[in-house]
N, C-alpha and C positions, 0 to 999 in steps of 0.2 A: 503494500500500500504505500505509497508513498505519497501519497496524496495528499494527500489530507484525504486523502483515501478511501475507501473505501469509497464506491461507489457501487458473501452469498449469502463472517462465517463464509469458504465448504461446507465452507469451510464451508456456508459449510451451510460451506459450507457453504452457505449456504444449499447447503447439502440436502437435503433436509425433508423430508419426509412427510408421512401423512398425516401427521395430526397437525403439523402445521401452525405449530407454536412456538413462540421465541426460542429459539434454542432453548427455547422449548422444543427443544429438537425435540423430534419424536423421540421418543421413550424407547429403546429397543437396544439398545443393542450396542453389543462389543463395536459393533464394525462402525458406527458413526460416531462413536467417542472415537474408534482408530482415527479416524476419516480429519475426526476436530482435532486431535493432537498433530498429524501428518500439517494441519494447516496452519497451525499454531507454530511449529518449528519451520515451515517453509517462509512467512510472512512473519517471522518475528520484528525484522528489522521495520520494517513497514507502519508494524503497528506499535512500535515505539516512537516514528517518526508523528504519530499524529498527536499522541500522547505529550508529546513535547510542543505540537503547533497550540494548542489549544488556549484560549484565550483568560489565563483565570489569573486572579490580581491578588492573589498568597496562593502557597501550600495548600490542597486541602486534607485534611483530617480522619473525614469519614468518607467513604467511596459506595456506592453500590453500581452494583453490574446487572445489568438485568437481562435473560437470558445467556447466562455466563459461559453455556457448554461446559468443555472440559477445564476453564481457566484461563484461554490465553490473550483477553480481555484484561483479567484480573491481577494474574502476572505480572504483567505489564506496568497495570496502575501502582503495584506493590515495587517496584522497581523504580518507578518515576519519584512516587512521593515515599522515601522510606520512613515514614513517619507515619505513615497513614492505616486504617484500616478499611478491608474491604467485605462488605456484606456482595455475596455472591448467589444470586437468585437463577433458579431454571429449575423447570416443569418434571426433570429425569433425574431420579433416583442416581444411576447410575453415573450420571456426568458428574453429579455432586461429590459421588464418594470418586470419584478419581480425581479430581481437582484436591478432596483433602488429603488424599494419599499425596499428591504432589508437596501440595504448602507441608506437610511434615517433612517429605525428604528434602525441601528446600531451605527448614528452620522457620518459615514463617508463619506456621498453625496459628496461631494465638495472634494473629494481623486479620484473621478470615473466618468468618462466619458463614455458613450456607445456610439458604433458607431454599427448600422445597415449596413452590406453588405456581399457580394456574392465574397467567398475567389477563388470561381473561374474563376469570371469575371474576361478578361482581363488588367482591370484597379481596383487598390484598391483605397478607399478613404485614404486622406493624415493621417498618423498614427504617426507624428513626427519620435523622432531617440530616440528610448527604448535605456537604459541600460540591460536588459532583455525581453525575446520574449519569453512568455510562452503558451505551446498549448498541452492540456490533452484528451487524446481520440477523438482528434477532427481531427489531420493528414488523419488519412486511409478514411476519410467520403469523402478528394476531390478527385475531376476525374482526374485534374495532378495536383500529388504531385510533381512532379519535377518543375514546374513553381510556387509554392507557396513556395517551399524551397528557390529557387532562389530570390523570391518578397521580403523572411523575410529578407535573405541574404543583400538584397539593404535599408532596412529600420532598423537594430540593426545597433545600432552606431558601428564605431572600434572599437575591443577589449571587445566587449559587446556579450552578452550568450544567446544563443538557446536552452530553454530546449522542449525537444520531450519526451512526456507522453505516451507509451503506453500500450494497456491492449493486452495480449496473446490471450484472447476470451472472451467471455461472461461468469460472474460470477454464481458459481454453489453452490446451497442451502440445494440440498439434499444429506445423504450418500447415497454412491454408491449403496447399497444395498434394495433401498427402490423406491416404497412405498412396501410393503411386495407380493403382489399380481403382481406387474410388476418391478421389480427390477434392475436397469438400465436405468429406464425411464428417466432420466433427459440429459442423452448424449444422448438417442436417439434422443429427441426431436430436441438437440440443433444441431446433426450432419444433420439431417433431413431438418432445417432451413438454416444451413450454403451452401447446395447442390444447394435450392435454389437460393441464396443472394451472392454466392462467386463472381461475375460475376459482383456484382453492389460494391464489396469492393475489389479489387486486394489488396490493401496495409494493410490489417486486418493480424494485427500479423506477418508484414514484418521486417527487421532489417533495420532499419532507420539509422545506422551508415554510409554504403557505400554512402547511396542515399547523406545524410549531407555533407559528403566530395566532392562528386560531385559540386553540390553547392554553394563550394567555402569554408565551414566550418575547421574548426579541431576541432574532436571531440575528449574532454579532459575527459570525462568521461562516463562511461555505468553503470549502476547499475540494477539488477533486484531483485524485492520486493516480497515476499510470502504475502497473504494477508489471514488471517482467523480470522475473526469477527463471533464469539459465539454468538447466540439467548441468552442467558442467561439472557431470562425474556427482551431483549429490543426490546418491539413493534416496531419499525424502522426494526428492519432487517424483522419482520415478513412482514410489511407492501411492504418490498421492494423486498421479494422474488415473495409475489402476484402478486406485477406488473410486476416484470421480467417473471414467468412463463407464466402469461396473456398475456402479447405481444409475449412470444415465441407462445403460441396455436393459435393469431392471422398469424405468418407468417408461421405454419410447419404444421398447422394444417389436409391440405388437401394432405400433403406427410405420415400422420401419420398413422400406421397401427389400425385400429377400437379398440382394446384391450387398444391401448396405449392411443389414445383421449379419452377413456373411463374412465381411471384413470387421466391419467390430469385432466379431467374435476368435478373429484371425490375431488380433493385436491383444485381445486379454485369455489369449494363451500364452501365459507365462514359459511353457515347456517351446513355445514352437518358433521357428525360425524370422515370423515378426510381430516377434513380442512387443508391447509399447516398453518392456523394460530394457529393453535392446539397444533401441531407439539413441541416438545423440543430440538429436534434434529438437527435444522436449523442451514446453518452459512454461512456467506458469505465467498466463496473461490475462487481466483484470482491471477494471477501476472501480476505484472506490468512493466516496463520497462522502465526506463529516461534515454534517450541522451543529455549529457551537449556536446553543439556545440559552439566555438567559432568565431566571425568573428576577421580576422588579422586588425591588428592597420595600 
């Protein structure tokens, strides 16, 4: 991200599955926390870069993350302000407890809190009053955004900052011209999934500026990030393309023309002559988008 970034998460993600809640990733599964960590370590520097752009006039103290996935959100925050503590919010059992297993082997357990719930229920669990409200690919997953705008709106203290992360679409691995036999294949795929899926994500790749002032916010800042992270020999992006293509062939798969599943299916065999892990040619490409919102004093 470099973005000011972001403009999926694979991360994650924008990744992301059927229940279709902030990372509130779908609840499920090893393989999408794999999915959030591959993208966490792939875009770390990225998403320190925005961490750093962000427009706030002290340290803040108290952080929450709302749909946090695996941490690498939260990470982050705990890195920039090491003073600070982070209330770390998402829908999955499972992302929470790998995120605490993380903060202990990294010494900082006792900086982070997790809170299990459902940013679409009518009622949230009590979150204190952040000095910063941070939420990375996680917005476009609820069913109203306009009532979680307004909930963060009521829970950032005055004078305290909203930042909105998000990604333009899902991140793209192969050149455009490839694999040499179907050429184009990777937007086909992903155009073929989004036809499906538009319907359960209205807000995917929306301008979250307007909605934010709605709200109640002033948004003091917009930044959008290019993101291209080179294969260049590092296993993570190889590993992270697999899974994102993987779960593209699980949601597009039966919109896919037979020629086209046929090469997918040719690149995420691991054992076979072209593997996407083969590949040199790999790189993660992306924009990302932050809105710095403020609430008035």
């Amino acid at each position: 991200m470099t973005h000011a970034h972001p403009r999926p998460a694979h991360h994650g993600p924008a990744h992301h599955g059927a229940s279709h809640r902030p990372h509130q990733h779908p609840a499920g599964t090893d393989g999408q926390a794999d999915m959030l960590d591959l993208e966490a370590e792939t875009l770390a520097g990225h998403i320190a870069s925005i961490t750093a752009w962000l427009p706030l006039e002290t340290s803040p103290r108290h952080l929450v993350d709302l749909g946090c996935g695996t941490g690498a959100g939260t990470f982050a925050l705990l890195t920039r302000w090491p003073e600070a503590h982070v209330t770390a919010v998402d829908s999955s059992a499972e992302h929470l407890r790998r995120l605490r297993e993380k903060a202990c082997a990294e010494g900082v357990a006792e900086r982070v809190r997790t809170v299990q719930a459902d940013l679409d229920a009518a009622r949230w669990p009590a979150l204190g009053t952040p000095d910063l409200v941070w939420a990375s690919a996680s917005m476009h997953h609820l069913a109203d955004a306009g009532h979680a705008l307004r909930r963060v709106h009521d829970v950032v203290a005055p004078g305290g900052l909203f930042a909105v992360v998000e990604l333009a679409g899902s991140p793209r691995f192969l050149p455009g011209d490839a694999p040499r036999e179907r050429p184009g294949l990777e937007e086909r795929c992903h155009a073929a999934s989004d036809r499906l899926h538009a319907a359960h994500l209205p807000h995917r790749g929306a301008d979250w500026g307007p909605m934010l002032t709605a709200a109640g916010f002033t948004v003091e800042g917009e930044r959008t990030l290019t993101v291209h992270v080179e294969k260049a020999g590092d296993d993570a992006v190889g590993r992270y393309a697999l899974g994102s293509l993987q779960r593209l062939r699980d949601s597009a798969a039966d919109a896919l023309a037979a020629e086209d599943l046929a090469a997918l299916d040719r690149l995420l065999d691991t054992g076979g002559p072209h593997s996407l892990l083969r590949r040199e040619d790999l790189a993660v490409r992306t924009e990302r988008t932050v809105w710095a919102a403020r609430r008035a004093r």
